[in-house]
C-alpha positions in Angstrom: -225.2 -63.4 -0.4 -227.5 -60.7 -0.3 -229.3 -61.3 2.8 -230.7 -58.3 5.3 -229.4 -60.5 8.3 -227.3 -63.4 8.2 -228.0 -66.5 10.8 -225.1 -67.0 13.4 -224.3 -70.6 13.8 -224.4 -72.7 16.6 -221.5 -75.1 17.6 -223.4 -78.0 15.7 -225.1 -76.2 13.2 -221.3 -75.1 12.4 -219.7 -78.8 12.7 -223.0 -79.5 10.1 -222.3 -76.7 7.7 -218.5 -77.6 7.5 -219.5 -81.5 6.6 -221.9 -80.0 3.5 -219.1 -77.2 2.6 -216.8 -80.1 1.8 -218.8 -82.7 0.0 -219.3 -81.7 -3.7 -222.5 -83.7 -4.0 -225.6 -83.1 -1.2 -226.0 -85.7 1.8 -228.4 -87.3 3.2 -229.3 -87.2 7.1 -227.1 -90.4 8.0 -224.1 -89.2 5.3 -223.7 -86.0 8.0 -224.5 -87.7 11.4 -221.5 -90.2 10.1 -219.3 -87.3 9.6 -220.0 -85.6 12.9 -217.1 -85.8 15.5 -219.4 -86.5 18.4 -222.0 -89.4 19.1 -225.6 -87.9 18.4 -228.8 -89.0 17.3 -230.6 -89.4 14.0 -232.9 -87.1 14.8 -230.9 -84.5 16.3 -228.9 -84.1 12.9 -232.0 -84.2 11.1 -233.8 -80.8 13.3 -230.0 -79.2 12.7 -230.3 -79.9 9.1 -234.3 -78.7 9.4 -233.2 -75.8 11.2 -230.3 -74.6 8.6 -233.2 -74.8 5.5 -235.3 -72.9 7.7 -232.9 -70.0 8.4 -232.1 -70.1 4.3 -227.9 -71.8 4.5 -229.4 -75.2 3.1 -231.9 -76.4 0.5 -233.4 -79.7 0.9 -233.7 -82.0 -2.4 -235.4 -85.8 -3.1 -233.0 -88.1 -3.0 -234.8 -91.6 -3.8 -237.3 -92.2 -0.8 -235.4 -89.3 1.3 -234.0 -86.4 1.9 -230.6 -84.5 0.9 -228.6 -81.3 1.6 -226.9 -79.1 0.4 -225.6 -75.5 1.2 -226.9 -72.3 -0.2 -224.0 -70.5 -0.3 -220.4 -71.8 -0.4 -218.4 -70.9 2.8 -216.4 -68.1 1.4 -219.9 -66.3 0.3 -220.9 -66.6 4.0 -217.9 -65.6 5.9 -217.5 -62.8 3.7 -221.1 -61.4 4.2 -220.6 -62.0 7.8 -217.7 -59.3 7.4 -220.2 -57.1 5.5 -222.5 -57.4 8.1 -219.6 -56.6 11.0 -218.8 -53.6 8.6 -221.9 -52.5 8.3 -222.5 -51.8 11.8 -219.8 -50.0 12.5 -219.7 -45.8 12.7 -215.9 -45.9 12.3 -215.4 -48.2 9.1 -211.6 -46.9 8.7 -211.0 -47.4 12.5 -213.2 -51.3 12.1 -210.9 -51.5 8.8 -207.5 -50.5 10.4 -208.1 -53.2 13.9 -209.1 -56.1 11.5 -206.3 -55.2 9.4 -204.0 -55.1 12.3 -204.8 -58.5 13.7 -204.4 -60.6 10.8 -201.5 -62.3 10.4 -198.3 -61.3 7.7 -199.8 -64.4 5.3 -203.1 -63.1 5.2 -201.8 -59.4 4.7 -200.2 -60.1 2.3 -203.0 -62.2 0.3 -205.3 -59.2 0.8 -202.3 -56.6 -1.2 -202.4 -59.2 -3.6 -206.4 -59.7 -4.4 -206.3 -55.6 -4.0 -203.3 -54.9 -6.3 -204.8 -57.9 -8.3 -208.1 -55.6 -8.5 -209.9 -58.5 -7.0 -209.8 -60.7 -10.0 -207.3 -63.2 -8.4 -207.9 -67.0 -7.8 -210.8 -67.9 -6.2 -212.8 -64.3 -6.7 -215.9 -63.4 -8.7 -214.5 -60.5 -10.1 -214.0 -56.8 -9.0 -216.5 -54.4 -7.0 -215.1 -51.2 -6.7 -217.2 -48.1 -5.1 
């Protein structure tokens, strides 16, 4: 993702964005309101879903005498440029670097030596930036 800013999410625009993360093909307005854990109307899904193309996380496609969605950007892409963005801001990247390090758990340590000693080629990456 190579946005300037990248849109925080709401509670429901993150319940909405999790429901299109993990369907492989794009829904439709009723496919997500049927997904969502809480009772809502139509037309409450459909300004979420409005509001999410608007801030660029969705695209909105014809599907027959409707509308579909479907994310932008997979959810790895966007948690990861919202650690970019966190980076970023900070004056002290080693100090940023060395808390974030410090509060993740042993498992995710140790996945992060392995994509680094992997030199970010491991499963599930892109391929390798280095600086």
């Amino acid at each position: 993702m190579a946005e300037a800013h990248l849109p925080r999410l709401g509670t429901l625009e993150k319940e909405v964005m999790e429901i299109l993360w993990d369907c492989p093909t794009e829904l439709c307005t009723r496919d997500v309101l049927e997904q969502t854990s809480q009772t809502l109307a139509y037309t409450t899904i459909a300004t979420v879903l409005n509001n999410l193309t608007r801030k660029g996380l969705v695209e909105r496609v014809p599907a027959g005498r409707t509308w579909a969605y479907r994310p932008l950007h997979d959810r790895g892409e966007y948690v990861a440029g919202l650690m970019t963005e966190a980076l970023t801001s900070s004056t002290d990247r080693q100090a940023s670097l060395l808390h974030f390090v410090e509060s993740m758990s042993e498992g995710d340590v140790a996945l992060l030596r392995s994509l680094l000693s992997d030199g970010g080629t491991g499963p599930g990456t892109v391929g390798a930036t280095t600086s």
